[in-house]
FIGU-260029 format. One record per residue (C-alpha): residue in three letters; x, y, z; chain. Coordinates in steps of 0.5 Angstrom, whole numbers, plus 500, padded with zeros to 3 digits. Example, Ala and Ser with C-alpha at 12.3 -4.5 7.8 and 13.67 -1.06 7.14 Angstrom:
REM residues 2
PT   code    px    py    pz   unit
PT    Ala   525   491   516      A
PT    Ser   527   498   514      A
REM end
This chain:
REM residues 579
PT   code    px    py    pz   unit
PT    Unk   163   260   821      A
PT    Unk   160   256   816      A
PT    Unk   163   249   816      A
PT    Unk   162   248   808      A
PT    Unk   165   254   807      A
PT    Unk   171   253   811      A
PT    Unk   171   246   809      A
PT    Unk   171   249   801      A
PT    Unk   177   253   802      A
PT    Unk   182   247   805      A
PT    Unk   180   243   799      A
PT    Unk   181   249   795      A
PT    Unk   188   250   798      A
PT    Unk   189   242   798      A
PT    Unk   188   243   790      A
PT    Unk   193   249   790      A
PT    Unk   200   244   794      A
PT    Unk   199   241   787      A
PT    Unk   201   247   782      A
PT    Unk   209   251   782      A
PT    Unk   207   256   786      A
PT    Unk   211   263   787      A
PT    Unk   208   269   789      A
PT    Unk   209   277   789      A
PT    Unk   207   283   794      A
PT    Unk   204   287   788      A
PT    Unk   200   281   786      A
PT    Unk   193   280   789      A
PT    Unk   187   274   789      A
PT    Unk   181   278   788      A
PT    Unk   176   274   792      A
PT    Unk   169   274   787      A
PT    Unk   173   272   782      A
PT    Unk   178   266   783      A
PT    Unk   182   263   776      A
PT    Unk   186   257   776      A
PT    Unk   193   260   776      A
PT    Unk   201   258   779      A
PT    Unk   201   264   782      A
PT    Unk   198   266   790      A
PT    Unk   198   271   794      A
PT    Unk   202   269   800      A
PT    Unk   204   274   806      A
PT    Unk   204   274   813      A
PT    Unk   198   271   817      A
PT    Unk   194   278   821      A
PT    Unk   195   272   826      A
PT    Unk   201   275   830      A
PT    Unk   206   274   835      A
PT    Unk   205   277   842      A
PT    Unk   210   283   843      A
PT    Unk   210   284   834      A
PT    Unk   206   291   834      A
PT    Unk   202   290   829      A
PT    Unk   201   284   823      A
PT    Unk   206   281   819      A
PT    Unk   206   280   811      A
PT    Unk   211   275   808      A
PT    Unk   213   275   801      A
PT    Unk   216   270   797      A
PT    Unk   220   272   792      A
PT    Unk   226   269   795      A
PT    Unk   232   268   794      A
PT    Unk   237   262   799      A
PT    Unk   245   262   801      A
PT    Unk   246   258   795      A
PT    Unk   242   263   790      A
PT    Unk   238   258   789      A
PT    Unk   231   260   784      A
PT    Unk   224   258   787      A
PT    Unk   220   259   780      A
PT    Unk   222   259   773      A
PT    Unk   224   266   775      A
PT    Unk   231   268   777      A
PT    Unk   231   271   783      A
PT    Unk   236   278   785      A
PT    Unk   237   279   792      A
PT    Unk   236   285   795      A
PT    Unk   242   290   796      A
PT    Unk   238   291   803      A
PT    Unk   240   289   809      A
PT    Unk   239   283   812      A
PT    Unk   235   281   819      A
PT    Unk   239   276   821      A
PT    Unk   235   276   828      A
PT    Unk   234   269   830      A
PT    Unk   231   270   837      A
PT    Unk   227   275   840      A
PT    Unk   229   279   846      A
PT    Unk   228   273   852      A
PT    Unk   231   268   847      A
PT    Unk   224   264   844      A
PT    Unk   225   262   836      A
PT    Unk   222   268   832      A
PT    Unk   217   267   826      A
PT    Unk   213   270   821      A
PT    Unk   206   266   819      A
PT    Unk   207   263   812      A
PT    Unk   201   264   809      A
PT    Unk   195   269   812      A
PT    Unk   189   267   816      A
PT    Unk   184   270   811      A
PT    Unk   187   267   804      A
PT    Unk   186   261   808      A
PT    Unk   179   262   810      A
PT    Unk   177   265   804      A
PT    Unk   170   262   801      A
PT    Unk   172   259   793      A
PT    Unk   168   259   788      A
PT    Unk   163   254   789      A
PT    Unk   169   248   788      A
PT    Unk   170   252   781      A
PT    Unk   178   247   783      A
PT    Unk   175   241   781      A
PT    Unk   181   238   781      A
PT    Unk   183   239   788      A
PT    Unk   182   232   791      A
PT    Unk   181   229   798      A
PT    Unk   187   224   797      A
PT    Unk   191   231   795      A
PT    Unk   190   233   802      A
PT    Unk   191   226   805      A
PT    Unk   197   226   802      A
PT    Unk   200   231   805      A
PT    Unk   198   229   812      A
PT    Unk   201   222   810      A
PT    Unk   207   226   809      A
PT    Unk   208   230   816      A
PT    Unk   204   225   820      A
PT    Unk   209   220   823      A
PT    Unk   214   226   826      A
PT    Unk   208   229   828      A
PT    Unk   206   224   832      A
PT    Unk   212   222   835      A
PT    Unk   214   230   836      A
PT    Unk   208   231   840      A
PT    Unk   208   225   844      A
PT    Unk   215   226   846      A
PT    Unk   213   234   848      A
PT    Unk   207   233   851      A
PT    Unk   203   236   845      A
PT    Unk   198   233   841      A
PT    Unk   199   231   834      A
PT    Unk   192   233   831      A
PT    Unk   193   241   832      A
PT    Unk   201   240   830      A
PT    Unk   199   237   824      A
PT    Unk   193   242   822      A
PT    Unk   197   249   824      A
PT    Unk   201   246   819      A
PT    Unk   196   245   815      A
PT    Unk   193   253   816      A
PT    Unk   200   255   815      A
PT    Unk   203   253   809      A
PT    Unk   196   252   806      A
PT    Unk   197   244   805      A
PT    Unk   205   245   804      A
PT    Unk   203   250   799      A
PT    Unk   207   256   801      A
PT    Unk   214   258   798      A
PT    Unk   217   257   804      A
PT    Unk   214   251   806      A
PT    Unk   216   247   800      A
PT    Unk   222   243   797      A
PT    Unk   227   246   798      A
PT    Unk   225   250   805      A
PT    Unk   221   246   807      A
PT    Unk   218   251   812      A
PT    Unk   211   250   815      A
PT    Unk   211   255   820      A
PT    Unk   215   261   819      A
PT    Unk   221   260   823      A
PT    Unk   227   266   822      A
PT    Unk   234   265   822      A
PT    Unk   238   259   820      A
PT    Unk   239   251   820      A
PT    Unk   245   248   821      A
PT    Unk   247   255   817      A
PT    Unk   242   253   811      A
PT    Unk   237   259   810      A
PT    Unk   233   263   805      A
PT    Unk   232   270   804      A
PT    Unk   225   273   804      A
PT    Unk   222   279   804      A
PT    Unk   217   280   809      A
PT    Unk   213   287   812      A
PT    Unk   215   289   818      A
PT    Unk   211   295   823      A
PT    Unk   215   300   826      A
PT    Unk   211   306   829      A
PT    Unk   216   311   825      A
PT    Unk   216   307   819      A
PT    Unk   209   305   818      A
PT    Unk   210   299   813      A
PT    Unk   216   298   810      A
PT    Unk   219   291   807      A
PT    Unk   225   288   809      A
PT    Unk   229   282   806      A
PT    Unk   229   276   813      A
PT    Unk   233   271   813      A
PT    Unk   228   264   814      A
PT    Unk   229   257   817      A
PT    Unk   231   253   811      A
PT    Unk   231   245   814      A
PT    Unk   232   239   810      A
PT    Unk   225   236   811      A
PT    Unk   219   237   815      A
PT    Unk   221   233   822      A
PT    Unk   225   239   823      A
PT    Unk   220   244   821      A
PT    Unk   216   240   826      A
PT    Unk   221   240   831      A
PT    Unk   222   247   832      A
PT    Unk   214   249   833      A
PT    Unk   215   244   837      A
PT    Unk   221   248   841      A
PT    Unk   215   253   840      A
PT    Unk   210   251   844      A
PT    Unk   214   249   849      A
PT    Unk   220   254   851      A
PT    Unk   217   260   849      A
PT    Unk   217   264   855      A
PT    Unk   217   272   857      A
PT    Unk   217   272   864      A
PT    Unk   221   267   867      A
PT    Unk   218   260   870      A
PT    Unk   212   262   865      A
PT    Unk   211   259   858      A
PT    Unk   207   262   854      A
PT    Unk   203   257   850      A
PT    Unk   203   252   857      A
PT    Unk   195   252   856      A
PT    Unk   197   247   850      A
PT    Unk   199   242   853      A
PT    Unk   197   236   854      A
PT    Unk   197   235   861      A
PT    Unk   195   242   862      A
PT    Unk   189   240   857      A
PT    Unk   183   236   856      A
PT    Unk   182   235   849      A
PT    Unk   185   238   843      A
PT    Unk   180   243   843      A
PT    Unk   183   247   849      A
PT    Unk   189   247   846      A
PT    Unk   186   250   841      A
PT    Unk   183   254   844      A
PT    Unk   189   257   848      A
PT    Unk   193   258   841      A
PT    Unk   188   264   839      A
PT    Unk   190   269   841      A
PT    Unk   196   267   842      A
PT    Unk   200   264   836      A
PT    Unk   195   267   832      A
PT    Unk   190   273   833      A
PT    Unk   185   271   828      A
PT    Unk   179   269   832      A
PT    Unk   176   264   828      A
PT    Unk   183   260   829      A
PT    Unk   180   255   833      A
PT    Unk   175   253   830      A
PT    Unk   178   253   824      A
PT    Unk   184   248   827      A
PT    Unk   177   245   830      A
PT    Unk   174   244   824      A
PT    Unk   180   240   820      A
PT    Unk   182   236   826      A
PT    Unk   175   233   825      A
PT    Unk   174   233   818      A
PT    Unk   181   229   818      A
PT    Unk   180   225   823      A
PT    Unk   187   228   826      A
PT    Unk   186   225   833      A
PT    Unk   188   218   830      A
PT    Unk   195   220   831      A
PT    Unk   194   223   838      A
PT    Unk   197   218   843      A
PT    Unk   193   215   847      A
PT    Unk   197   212   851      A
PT    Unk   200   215   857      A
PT    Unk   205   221   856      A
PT    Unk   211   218   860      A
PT    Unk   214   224   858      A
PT    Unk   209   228   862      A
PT    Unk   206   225   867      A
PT    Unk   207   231   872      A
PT    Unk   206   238   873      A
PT    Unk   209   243   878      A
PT    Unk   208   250   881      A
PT    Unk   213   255   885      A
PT    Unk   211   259   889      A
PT    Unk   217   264   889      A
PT    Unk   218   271   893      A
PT    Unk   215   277   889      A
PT    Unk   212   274   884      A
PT    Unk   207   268   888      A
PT    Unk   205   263   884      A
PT    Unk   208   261   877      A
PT    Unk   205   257   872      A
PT    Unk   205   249   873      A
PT    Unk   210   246   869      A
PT    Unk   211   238   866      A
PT    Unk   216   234   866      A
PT    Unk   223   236   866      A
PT    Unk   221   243   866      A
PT    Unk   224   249   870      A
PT    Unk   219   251   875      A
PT    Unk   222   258   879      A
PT    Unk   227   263   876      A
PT    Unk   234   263   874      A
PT    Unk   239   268   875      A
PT    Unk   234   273   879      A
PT    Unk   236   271   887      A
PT    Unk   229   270   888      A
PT    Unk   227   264   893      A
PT    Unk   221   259   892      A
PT    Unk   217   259   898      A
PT    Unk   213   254   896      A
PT    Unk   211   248   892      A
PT    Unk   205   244   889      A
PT    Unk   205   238   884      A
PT    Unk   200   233   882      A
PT    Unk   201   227   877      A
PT    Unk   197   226   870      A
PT    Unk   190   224   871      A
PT    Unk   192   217   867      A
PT    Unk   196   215   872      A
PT    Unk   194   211   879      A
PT    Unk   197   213   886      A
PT    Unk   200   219   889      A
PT    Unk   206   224   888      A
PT    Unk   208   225   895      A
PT    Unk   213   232   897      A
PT    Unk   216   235   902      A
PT    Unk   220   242   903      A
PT    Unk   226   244   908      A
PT    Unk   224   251   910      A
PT    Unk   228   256   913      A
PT    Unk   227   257   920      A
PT    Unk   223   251   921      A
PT    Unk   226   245   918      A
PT    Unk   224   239   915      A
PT    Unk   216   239   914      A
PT    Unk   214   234   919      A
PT    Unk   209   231   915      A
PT    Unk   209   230   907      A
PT    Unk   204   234   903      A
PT    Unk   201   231   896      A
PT    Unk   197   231   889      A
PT    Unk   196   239   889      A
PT    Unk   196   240   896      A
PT    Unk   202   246   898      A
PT    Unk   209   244   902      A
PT    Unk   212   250   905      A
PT    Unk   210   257   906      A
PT    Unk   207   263   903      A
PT    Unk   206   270   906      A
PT    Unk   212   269   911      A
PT    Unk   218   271   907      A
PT    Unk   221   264   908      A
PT    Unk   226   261   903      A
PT    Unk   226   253   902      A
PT    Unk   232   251   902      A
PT    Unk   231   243   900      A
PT    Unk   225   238   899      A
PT    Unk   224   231   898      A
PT    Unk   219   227   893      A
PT    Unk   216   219   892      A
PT    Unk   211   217   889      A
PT    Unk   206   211   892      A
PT    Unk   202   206   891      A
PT    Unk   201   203   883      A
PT    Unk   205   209   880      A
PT    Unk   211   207   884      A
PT    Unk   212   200   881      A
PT    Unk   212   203   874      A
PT    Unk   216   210   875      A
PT    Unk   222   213   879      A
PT    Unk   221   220   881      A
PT    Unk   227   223   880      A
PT    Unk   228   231   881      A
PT    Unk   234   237   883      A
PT    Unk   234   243   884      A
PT    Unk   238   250   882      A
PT    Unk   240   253   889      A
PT    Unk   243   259   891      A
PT    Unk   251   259   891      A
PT    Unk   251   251   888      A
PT    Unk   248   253   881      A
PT    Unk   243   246   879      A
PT    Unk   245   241   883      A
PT    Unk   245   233   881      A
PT    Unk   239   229   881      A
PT    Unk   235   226   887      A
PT    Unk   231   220   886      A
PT    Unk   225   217   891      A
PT    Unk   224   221   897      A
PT    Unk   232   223   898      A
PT    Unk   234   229   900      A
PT    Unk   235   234   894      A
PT    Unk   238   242   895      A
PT    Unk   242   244   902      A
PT    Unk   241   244   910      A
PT    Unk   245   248   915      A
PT    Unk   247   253   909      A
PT    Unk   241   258   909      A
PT    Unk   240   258   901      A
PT    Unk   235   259   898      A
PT    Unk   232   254   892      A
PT    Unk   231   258   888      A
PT    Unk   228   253   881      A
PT    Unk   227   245   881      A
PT    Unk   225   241   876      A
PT    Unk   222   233   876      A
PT    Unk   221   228   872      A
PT    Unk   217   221   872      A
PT    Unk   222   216   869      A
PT    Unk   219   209   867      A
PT    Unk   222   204   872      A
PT    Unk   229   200   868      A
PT    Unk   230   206   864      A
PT    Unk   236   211   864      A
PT    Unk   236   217   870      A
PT    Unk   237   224   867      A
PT    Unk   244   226   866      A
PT    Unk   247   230   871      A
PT    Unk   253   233   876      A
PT    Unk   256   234   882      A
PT    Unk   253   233   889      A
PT    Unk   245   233   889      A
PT    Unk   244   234   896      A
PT    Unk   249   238   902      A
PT    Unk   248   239   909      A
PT    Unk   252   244   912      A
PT    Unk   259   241   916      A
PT    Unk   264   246   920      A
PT    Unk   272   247   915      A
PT    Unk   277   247   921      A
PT    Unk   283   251   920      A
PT    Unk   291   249   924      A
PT    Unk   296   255   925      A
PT    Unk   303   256   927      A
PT    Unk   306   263   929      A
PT    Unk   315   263   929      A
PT    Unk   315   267   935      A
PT    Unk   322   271   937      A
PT    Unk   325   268   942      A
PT    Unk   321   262   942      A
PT    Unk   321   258   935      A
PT    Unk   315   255   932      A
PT    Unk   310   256   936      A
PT    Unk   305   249   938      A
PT    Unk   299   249   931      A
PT    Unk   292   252   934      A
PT    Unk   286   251   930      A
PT    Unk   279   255   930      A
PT    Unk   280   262   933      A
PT    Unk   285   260   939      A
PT    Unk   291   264   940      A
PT    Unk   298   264   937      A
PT    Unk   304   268   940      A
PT    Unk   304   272   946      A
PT    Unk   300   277   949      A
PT    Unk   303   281   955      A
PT    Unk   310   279   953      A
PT    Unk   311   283   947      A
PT    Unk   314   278   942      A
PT    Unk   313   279   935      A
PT    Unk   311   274   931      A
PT    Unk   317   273   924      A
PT    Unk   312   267   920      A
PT    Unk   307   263   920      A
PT    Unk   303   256   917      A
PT    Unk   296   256   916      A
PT    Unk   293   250   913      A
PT    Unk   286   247   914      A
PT    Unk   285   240   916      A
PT    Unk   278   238   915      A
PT    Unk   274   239   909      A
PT    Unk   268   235   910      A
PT    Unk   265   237   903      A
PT    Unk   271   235   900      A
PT    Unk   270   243   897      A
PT    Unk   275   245   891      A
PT    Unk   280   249   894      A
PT    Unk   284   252   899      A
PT    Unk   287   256   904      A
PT    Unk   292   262   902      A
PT    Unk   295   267   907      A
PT    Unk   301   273   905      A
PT    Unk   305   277   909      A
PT    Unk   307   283   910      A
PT    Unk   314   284   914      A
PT    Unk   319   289   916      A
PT    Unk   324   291   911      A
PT    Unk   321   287   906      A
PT    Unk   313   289   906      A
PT    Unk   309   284   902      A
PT    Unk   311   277   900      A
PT    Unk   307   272   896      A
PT    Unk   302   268   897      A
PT    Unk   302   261   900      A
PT    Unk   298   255   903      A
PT    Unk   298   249   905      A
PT    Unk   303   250   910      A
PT    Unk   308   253   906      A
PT    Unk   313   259   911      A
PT    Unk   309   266   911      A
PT    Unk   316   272   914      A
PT    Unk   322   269   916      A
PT    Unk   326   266   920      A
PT    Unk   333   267   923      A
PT    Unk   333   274   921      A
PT    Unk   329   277   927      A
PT    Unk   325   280   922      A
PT    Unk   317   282   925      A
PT    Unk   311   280   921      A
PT    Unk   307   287   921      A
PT    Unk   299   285   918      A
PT    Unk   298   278   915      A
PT    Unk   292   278   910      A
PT    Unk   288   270   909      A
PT    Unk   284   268   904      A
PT    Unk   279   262   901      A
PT    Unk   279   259   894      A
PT    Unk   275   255   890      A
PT    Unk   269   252   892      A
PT    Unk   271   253   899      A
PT    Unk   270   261   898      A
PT    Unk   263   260   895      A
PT    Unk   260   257   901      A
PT    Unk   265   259   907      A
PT    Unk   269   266   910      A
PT    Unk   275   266   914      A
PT    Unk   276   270   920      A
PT    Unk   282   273   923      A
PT    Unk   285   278   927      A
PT    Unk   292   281   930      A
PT    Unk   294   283   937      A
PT    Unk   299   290   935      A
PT    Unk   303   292   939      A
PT    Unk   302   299   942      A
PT    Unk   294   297   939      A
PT    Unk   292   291   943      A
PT    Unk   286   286   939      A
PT    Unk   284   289   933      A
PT    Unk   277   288   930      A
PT    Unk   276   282   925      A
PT    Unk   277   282   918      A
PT    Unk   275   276   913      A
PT    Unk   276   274   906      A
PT    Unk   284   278   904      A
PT    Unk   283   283   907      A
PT    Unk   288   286   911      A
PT    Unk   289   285   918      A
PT    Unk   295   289   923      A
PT    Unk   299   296   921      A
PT    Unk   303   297   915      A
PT    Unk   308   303   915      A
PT    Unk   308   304   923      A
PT    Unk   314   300   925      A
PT    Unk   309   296   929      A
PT    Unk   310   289   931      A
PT    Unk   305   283   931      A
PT    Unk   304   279   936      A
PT    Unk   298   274   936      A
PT    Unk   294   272   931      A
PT    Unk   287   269   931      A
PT    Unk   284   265   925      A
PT    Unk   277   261   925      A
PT    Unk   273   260   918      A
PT    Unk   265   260   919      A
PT    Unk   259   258   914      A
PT    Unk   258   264   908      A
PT    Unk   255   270   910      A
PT    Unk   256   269   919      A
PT    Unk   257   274   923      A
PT    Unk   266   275   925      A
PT    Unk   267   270   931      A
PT    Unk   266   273   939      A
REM end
């Protein structure tokens, strides 16, 4: 494109940010002929969002919650409905471009504005430049793009939405803290073709927090979990400026020139003064998974999901590696289903764990060394099957679980400079597998309370057809410290099934010569989470009956048949019944 050109047309918009705008749908700015004029055409960039069918227009005739007037003019709004959808269908922040890319870049007529000043311009930049800066620092992201999609966006803070009381650079929808403000924007619908609908837009008390939101933007959008659609922005996934730029187009805006253009202010400006040189500490790390069905995801930086949530799917693998500003290694390694823990530790990029083998990691461990390790902990925790997101792991412990065959299913990493605070977390970060012992005790006719067995021994008779009138069950051992407990509930002759108990507490009777018939036991709390209890009964006339676990019946009912022994073991979750 031609600089001079593009160079006119943002000093004609750094012109236009000095004059009481408003703008209408039905007016038009006629490119050869240009006159000084308070009104501007604004509509939604042909720069559209992905999964948007077709470009979006945004018009200003607006009105707010408070029916407040955005020119001289009093605004009526619409009797229309209202779209109040704030989020898209996979959560991200929806939005529309304030200003169209080609109003933007449209030549003017040869600097006819002659009161459009540089320092108009700087103004404005001088403006958004120190929450930019400390926005982008903070989110992995360079401020010198930040601030000139802002620039692109708002055509220098012109728009109607952006200015005060909006203060909406970027076209975000939906509320902030409850403040909006109603405007009419185009929409595209196969059926319909064009068709204007009133939107309610991001009303923010100042440009940090308009700032802020592009920044969730960039950073939280995602269509498909573990991927983030504008990652290729990032600092740490980046060069320069220049490849972050170049990601965005096509991606936040369509228009082929949009990087050049980004390009050309962020030079003309002198932009990359507000981008940190200092190393990032909120990045210093990026991280991939390799997860079943899906291979390898996206790398991600510091303190971001890498895997899936909610999906049942097992990471197989993982890679990282450390900022190139940063000295030293970031070494890892995974305990893997079947083999155990990796007999060496991998590092910087090289892959721990398996990939084409179906094998689930079930925990992994990382450190860091050599001169990063004295100015950083590496801290990490992971999201496993059946705990959920566990606590956070420092400096080489263990992280995720040994000895329950549960899949990792997602981990998250963050460097954090040494003296400072570890991130915030709940629950144990690591769990190896320990046995849950069980005690119980039969009445038996003729014999009173029988001596307590644990773990699958009999209780009672068998051969001397005796029945069973009670029973107490409780379990002994819990080394995981589980919430939880066990409870057991009877079914007696003359009475049928009585209340659940535990902790010891009589199931039956005792002195009314009454037979237990069938007998169902149970775990709860977190101790259902991770482990089943087995047990069977010896009935008369049937012998041993098969195993049951988990509350279901085990012995007769309706059959007058007594029960005469009783087995009961409790096993790790999803292991075969005991022999």
């Amino acid at each position: 494109m031609d600089y001079k050109k593009l160079l006119c047309s943002v000093i004609l918009l750094g012109s236009l940010g000095t004059s009481t705008l408003a703008a209408y749908a039905d007016e038009t700015v006629d490119s050869t002929d240009v006159k000084e004029s308070s009104v501007f055409t604004e509509s939604s960039s042909s720069s559209e969002r992905l999964r948007d069918t077709a470009p979006q227009e945004t018009d200003a005739k607006t009105t707010s919650s408070t029916m407040e007037t955005t020119s001289s003019e009093q605004v009526t709004p619409s009797n229309e409905a209202v779209d109040e959808e704030e989020y898209d269908s996979q959560g991200n922040l929806q939005f529309h471009h304030p200003v169209r890319f080609e109003d933007f870049t449209l030549e003017p007529p040869a600097f006819r504005s002659a009161r459009s000043t540089m320092s108009t311009q700087q103004a404005f930049i001088n403006q958004i430049a120190p929450s930019a800066k400390t926005l982008a620092s903070a989110n992995d992201l360079y401020a010198s793009v930040m601030i000139a999609q802002a620039i692109v966006e708002s055509g220098w803070g012109s728009s109607t939405l952006s200015k005060a009381p909006n203060y909406n650079l970027f076209g975000i929808k939906g509320t902030y803290n409850g403040q909006y403000v109603i405007m009419k924007t185009q929409e595209w619908s196969a059926s319909q073709g064009w068709y204007w609908i009133d939107a309610k837009f991001r009303k923010y008390p100042s440009y940090k927090e308009s700032l802020g939101d592009n920044a969730t933007v960039l950073k939280t959008t995602s269509f498909s979990p573990g991927n983030y659609y504008y990652s290729g922005a990032w600092k740490s996934n980046t060069k320069s400026y220049k490849d972050a730029t170049a990601w965005l187009t096509g991606r936040y805006a369509t228009a082929p020139n949009y990087a050049t253009t980004l390009n050309s202010i962020i030079q003309t400006y002198n932009l990359t003064q507000y981008d940190t040189s200092e190393p990032n500490v909120s990045s210093p790390v990026t991280y991939s998974s390799h997860v079943n069905e899906k291979g390898w995801l996206n790398a991600v930086s510091n303190n971001s999901i890498s895997g899936t949530v909610g999906e049942g799917r097992r990471v197989e693998a993982i890679k990282m590696s450390l900022a190139s500003n940063l000295s030293g290694n970031i070494e890892y390694q995974t305990h893997i289903q079947g083999i155990g823990w990796e007999s060496t530790w991998k590092k910087n990029g090289q892959i721990s764990g398996t990939t084409g083998s179906a094998k689930r990691v079930e925990a992994l461990k990382i450190k860091l060394s050599g001169d990063v390790a004295s100015k950083y902990d590496v801290y990490y925790r992971v999201h496993s099957q059946n705990f959920g997101w566990m606590n956070w792991a420092k400096n080489g412990e263990a992280a995720g679980t040994e000895g329950f065959a549960y899949r990792v299913e997602a981990f998250q990493v963050q460097l954090v400079p040494k003296g400072k605070s570890a991130p915030v977390g709940e629950g144990r970060k690591f769990a190896k597998f320990q046995d849950v012992n069980v005690s119980y005790q039969s009445h038996v006719q003729n014999k009173n309370w029988m001596t307590p067995v644990y773990d699958s021994k009999v209780s009672g008779t068998v051969g001397n057809k005796l029945r069973i009138e009670a029973v107490r069950i409780g379990i002994v051992n819990n080394p995981l410290a589980f919430s939880g407990t066990l409870e057991y509930q009877t079914h007696s002759a003359n009475i049928g099934w009585q209340n659940w108990k535990n902790n010891y507490n009589i199931a039956g009777t005792v002195g009314q010569r009454l037979r237990v018939e069938a007998i169902k036991i149970r775990l709860t709390g977190d101790l259902s989470k991770h482990y089943d209890v087995y047990y069977r009964v010896h009935s008369q006339t049937y012998g041993w009956l098969g195993w049951t676990k988990n509350g279901q019946m085990a012995g007769t009912t309706g059959k007058a048949k007594q029960m005469e022994a009783i087995q009961v073991k409790i096993v790790r979750k999803n292991t075969a019944a005991p022999k």
